[in-house]
C-alpha positions as CSV (number, residue, x, y, z in Angstrom):
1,X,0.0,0.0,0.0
2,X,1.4,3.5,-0.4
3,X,-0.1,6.5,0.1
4,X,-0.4,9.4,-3.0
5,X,-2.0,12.8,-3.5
6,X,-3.7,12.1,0.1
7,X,-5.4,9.2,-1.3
8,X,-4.1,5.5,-0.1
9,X,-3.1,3.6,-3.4
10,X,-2.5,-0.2,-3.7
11,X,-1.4,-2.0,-6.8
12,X,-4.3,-3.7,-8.4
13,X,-3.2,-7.5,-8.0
14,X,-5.1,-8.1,-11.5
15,X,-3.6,-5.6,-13.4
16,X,-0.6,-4.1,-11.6
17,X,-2.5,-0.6,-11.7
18,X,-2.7,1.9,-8.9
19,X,-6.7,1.4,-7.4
20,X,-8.0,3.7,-4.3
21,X,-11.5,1.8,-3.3
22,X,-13.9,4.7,-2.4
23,X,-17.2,5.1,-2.1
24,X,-17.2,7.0,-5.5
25,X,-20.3,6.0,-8.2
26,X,-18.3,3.4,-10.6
27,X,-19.4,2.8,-14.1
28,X,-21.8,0.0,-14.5
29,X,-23.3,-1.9,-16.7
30,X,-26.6,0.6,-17.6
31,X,-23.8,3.5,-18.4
32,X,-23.6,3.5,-22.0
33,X,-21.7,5.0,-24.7
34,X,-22.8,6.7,-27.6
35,X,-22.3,3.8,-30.1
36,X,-24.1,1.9,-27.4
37,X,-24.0,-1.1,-24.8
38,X,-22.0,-3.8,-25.6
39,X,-19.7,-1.7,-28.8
40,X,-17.0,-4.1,-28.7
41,X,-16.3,-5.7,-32.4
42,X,-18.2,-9.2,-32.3
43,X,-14.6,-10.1,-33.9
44,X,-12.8,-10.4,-30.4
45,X,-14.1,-13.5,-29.0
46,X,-15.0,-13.7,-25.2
47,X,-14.6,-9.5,-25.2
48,X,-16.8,-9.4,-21.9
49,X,-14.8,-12.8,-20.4
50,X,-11.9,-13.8,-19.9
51,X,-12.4,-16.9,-20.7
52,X,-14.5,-18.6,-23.1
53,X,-15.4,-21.8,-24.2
54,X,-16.0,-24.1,-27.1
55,X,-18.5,-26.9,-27.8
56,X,-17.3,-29.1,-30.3
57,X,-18.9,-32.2,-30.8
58,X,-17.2,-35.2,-30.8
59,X,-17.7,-39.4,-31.7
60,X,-16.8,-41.6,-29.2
61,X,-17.4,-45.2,-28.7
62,X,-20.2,-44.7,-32.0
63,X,-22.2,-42.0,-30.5
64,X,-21.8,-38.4,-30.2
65,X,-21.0,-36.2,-27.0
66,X,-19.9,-33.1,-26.4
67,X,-16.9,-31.9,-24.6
68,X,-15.8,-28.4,-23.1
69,X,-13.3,-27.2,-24.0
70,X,-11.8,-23.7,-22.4
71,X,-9.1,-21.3,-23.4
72,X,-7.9,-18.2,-22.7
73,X,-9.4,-14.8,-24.6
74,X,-7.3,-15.0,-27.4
75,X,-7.7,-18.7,-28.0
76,X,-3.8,-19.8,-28.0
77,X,-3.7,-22.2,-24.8
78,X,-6.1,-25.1,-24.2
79,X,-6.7,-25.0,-20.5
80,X,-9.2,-28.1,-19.8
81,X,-11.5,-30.4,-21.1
82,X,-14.7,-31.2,-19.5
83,X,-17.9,-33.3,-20.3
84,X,-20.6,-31.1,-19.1
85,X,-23.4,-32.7,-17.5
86,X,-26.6,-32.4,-19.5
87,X,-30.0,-31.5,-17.5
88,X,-33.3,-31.0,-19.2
89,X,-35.3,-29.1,-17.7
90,X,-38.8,-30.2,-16.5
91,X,-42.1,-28.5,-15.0
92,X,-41.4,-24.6,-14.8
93,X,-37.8,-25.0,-16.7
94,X,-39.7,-27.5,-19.7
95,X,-38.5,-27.0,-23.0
96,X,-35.2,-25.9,-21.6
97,X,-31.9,-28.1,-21.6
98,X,-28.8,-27.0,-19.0
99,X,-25.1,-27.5,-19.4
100,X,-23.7,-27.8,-16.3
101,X,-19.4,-26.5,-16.7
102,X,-17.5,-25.5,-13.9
103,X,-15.6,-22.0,-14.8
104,X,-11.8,-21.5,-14.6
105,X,-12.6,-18.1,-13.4
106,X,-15.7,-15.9,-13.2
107,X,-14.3,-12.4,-12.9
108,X,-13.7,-11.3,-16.1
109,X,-11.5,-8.9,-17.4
110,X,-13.1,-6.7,-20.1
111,X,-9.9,-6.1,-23.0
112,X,-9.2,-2.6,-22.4
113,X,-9.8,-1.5,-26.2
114,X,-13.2,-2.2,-25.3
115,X,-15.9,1.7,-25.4
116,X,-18.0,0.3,-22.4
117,X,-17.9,2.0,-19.1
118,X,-17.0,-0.8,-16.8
119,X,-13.7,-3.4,-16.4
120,X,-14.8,-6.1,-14.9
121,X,-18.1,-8.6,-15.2
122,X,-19.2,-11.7,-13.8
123,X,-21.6,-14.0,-16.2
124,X,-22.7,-16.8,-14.3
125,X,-25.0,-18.1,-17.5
126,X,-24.4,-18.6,-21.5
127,X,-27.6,-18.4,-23.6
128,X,-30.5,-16.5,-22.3
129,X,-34.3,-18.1,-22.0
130,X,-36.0,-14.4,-22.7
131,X,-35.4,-15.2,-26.4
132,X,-35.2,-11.2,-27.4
133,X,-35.1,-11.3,-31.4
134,X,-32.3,-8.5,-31.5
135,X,-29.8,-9.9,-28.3
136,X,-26.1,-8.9,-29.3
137,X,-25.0,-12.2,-27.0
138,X,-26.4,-14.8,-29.7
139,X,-22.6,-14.9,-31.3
140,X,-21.5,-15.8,-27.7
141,X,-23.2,-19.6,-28.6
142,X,-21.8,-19.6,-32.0
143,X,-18.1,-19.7,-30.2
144,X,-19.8,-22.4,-28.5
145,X,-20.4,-24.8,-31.1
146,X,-23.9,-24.0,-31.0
147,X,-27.1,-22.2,-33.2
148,X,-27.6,-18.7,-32.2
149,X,-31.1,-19.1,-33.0
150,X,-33.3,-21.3,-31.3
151,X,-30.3,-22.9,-28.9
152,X,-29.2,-19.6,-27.8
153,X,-32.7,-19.4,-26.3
154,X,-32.9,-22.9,-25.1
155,X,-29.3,-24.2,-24.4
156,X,-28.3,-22.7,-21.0
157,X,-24.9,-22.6,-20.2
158,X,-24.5,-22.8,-15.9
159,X,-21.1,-22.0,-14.2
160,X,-22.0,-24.2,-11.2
161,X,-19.0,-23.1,-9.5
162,X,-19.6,-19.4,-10.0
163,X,-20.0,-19.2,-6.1
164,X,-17.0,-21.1,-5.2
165,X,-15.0,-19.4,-7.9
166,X,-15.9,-16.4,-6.7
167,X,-15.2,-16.9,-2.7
168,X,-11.8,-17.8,-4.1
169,X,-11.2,-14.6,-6.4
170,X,-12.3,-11.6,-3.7
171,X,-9.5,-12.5,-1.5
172,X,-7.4,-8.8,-0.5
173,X,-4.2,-10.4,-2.2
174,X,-6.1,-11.6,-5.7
175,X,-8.4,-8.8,-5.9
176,X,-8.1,-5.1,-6.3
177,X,-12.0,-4.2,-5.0
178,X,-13.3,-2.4,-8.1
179,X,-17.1,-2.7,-9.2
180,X,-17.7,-5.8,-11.3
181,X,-20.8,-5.6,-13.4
182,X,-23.6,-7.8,-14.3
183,X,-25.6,-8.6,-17.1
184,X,-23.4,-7.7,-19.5
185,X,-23.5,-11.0,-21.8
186,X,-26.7,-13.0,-20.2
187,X,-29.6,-12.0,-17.9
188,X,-28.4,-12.8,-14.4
189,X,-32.0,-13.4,-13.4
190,X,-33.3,-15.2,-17.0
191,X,-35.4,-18.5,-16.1
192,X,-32.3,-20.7,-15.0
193,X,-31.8,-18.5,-11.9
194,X,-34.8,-19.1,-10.2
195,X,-33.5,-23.5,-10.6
196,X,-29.5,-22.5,-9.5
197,X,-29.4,-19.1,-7.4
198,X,-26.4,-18.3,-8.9
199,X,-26.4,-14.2,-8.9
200,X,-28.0,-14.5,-5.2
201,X,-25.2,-16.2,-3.8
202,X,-22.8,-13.4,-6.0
203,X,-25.0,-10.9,-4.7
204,X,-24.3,-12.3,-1.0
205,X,-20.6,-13.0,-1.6
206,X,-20.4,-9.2,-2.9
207,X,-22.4,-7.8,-0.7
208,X,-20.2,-9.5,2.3
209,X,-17.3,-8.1,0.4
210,X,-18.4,-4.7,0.4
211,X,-17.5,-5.0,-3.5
212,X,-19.3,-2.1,-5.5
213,X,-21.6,-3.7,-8.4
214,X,-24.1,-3.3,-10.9
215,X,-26.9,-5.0,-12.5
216,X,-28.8,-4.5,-15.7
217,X,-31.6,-7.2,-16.4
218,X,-35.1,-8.1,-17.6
219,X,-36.0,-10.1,-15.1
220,X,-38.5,-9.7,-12.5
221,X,-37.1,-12.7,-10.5
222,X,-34.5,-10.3,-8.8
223,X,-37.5,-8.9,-6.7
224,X,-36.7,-12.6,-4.4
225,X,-33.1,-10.6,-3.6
226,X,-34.7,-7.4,-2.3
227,X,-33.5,-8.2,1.2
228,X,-29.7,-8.8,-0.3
229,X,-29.7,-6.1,-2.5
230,X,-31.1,-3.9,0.4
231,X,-28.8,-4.7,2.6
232,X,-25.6,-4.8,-0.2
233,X,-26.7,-1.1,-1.3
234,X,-26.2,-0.1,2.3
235,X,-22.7,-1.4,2.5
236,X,-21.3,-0.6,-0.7
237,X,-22.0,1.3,-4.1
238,X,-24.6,-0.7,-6.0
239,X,-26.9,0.4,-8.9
240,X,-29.4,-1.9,-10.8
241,X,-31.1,-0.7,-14.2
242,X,-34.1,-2.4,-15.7
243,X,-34.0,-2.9,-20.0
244,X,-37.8,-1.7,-20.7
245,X,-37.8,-1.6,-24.6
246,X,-41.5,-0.6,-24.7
247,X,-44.6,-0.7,-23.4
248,X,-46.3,-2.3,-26.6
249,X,-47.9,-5.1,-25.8
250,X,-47.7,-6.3,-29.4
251,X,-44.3,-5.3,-30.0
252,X,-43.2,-6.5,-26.7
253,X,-44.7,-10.1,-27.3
254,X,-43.2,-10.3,-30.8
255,X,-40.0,-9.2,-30.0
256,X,-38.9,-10.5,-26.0
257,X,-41.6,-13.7,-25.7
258,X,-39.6,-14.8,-22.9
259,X,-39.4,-11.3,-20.7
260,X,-41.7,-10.3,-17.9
261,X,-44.3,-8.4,-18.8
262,X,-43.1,-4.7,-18.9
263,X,-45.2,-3.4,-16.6
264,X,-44.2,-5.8,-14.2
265,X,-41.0,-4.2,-14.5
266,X,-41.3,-0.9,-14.0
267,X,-43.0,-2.3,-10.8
268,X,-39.9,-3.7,-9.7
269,X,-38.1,-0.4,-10.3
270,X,-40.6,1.3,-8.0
271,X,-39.9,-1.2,-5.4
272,X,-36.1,-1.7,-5.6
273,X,-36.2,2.3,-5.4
274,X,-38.3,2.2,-2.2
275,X,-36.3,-0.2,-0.3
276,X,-33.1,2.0,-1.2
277,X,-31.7,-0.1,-3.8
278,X,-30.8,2.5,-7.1
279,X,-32.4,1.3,-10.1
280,X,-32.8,3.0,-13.4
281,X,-34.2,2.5,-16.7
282,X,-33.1,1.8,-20.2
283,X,-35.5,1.4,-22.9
284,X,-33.4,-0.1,-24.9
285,X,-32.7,-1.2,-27.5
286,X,-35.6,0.8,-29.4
287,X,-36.4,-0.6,-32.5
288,X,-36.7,1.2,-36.0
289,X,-40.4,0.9,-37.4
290,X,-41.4,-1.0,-34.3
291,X,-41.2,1.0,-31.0
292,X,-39.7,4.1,-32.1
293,X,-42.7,5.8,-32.2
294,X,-42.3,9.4,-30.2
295,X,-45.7,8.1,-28.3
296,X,-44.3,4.4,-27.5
297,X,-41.1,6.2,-25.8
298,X,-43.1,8.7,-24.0
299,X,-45.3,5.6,-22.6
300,X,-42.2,4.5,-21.4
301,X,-40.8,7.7,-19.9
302,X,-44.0,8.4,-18.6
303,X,-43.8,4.6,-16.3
304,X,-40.6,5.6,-15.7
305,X,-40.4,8.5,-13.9
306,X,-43.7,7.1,-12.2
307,X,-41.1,4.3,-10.9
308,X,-39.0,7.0,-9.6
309,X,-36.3,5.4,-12.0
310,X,-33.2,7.4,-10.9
311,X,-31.7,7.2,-14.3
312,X,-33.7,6.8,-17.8
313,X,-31.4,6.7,-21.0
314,X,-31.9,5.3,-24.2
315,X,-30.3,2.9,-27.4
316,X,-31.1,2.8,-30.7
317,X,-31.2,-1.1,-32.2
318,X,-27.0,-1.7,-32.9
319,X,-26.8,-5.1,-35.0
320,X,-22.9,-6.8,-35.0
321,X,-22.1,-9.2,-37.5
322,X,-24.1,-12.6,-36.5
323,X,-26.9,-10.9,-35.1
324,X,-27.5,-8.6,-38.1
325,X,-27.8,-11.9,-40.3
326,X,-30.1,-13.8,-37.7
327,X,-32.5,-10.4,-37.0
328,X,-32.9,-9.7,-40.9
329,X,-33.8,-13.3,-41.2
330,X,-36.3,-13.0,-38.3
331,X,-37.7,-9.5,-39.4
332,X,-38.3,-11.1,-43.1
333,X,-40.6,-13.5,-41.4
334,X,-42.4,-11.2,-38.7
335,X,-42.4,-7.7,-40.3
336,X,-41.3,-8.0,-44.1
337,X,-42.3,-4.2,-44.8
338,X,-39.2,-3.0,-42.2
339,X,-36.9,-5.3,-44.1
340,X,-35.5,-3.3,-46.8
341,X,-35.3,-0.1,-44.4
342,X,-33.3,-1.8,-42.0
343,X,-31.0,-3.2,-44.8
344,X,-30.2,0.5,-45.3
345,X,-29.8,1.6,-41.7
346,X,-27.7,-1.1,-41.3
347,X,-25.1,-1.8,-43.8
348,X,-22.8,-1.6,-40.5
349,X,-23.4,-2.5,-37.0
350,X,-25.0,0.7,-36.4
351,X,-27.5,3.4,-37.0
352,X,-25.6,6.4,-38.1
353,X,-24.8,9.3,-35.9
354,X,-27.5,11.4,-36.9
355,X,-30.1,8.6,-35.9
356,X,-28.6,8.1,-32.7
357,X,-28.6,11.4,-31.8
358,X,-32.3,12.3,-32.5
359,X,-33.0,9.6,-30.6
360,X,-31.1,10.4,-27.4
361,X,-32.3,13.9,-28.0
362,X,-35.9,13.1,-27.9
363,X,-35.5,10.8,-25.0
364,X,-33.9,13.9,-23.0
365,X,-36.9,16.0,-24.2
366,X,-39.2,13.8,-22.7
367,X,-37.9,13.0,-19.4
368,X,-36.9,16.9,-18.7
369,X,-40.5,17.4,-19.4
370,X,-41.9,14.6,-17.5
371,X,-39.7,15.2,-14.3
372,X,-40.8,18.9,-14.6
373,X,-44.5,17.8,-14.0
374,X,-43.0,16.2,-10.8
375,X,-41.1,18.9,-9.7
């Protein structure tokens, strides 16, 4: 430890960098840039882990299995093989199938060329149940060996050791204490959570830790840690942010069939807020020709700042190679007439400045005026 400008500086065990824990607002995981959340190129496998895995199936003994097999971020050293054990999912979790791997580590290092505002995240799941048409993380099952489509939503991916790798990692001599955000890659309270409590024994181990974090989800499930995240927020810096798209109920259903309804939502910002936990709202990503709409954004300003959200921000639809291929395939099938327009908006992975801009301009418009009524 040494002590500099009055501050007391340590050097990060992680990194080697200097780090000063304070009780300073980090960036988290609903801070956003203006290209958007999750900008890093869709080239740069594993860019919010630092590890990653691979699927690949294999014949053995005349039948096929599959095997795990991890490496670092830039794929050049095989760490481990692993058969996963395979669990399908029965009465609330039907129509589901869960991979059970055990992680070589579940802090995550975020590569530093990466424009998001936040270093570290824990993903405790691959694959996400709430099936939203547009998800950047549907590559992140390609890498896997498996369909982005239809297995992305139904092959979960569970880090069964996520609590005992993490117990391990926050020791004072492996850890520097900075805020570690969550889902950044997979909804830490999808479907799968409410079968392995994963992100509520983080949340404890955290919490116990005094380790700053944040949370972005969809899921109303993280209501059942209101106690935890109570009590977590008044140790340490924590901030939670709910992704409310829209308030279209046709929209909503054709586009995130797997999401809590979003009204439910904004009821859990209302009560995370009251019991003193921070929670904001992103309506995001908005979707060209299908909740852009200055009326559908105002609906959700308007629920909002009802919710006392203590931020509301924005993000225009971003699709990355992968994702722009399987969401033109999907829009050809649901909406056909937004297909051509989107095949112009997108001839990259984003919308371009000017689009982004109007948007986050009209959002600002909105909530100034809508606070204003408040007072």
């Amino acid at each position: 430890m040494r002590r500099s400008s009055g501050r007391v500086t340590s050097d990060c065990p992680q990194t080697g960098q200097k780090w000063a824990p304070s009780g300073a607002v980090a960036p988290h995981a609903g801070q956003f840039t203006g290209q958007g959340y999750g900008a890093p190129s869709s080239r740069a496998p594993g860019y919010c882990e630092h590890t990653f895995g691979t699927l690949v199936r294999m014949v053995e003994s005349g039948r096929s299995r599959l095997r795990w097999q991890v490496a670092d971020a830039n794929q050049s050293q095989l760490a481990l093989f692993e058969q996963p054990e395979r669990e399908i999912g029965r009465g609330e979790f039907r129509g589901l199938e869960f991979l059970h791997v055990r992680a070589r580590s579940i802090i995550n290092r975020v590569p530093d060329a990466s424009p998001v505002p936040f270093r570290w995240t824990i993903n405790a799941y691959r694959g996400c149940s709430h099936a939203c048409a547009y998800c950047f993380a549907r590559p992140t099952h390609d890498y896997l060996g498996l369909g982005i489509g239809e297995d992305f939503e139904r092959i979960i991916v569970v880090k069964i050791n996520a609590i005992e790798r993490l117990r391990a990692e926050l020791v004072p001599s492996r850890w520097c204490g900075e805020s570690i955000a969550m889902g950044t890659n997979t909804d830490p309270y999808q479907r799968a959570e409410g079968k392995y409590g994963l992100t509520r024994g983080i949340v404890e181990l955290l919490s116990r830790a005094r380790n700053p974090f944040s949370i972005l989800t969809k899921g109303t499930l993280v209501l059942r840690d209101l106690d935890l995240l109570a009590e977590a927020a008044q140790r340490t810096t924590v901030s939670l942010n709910f992704s409310i798209g829209t308030l279209d109920e046709d929209v909503w259903q054709l586009t995130e069939p797997g999401t809590p309804h979003p009204r439910k939502r904004l009821e859990a910002v209302q009560r995370l807020n009251e019991a003193g936990v921070p929670c904001g709202v992103l309506i995001a990503p908005v979707l060209p020709g299908l909740s852009d709409r200055k009326e559908q954004i105002e609906a959700v300003v308007a629920g909002a700042v009802e919710a006392n959200a203590t931020t509301i921000g924005g993000i225009l639809l971003h699709l990355r190679p992968g994702v722009r291929e399987h969401y033109l395939d999907w829009l050809a099938r649901a909406r056909p007439d937004l297909l051509a327009r989107h095949e112009t908006m997108y001839r990259r992975s984003y919308a371009a400045p000017a689009d982004r801009d109007r948007l986050s301009s009209l959002i600002g418009q909105i909530v100034r005026r809508y606070r204003g009524r408040r007072g």
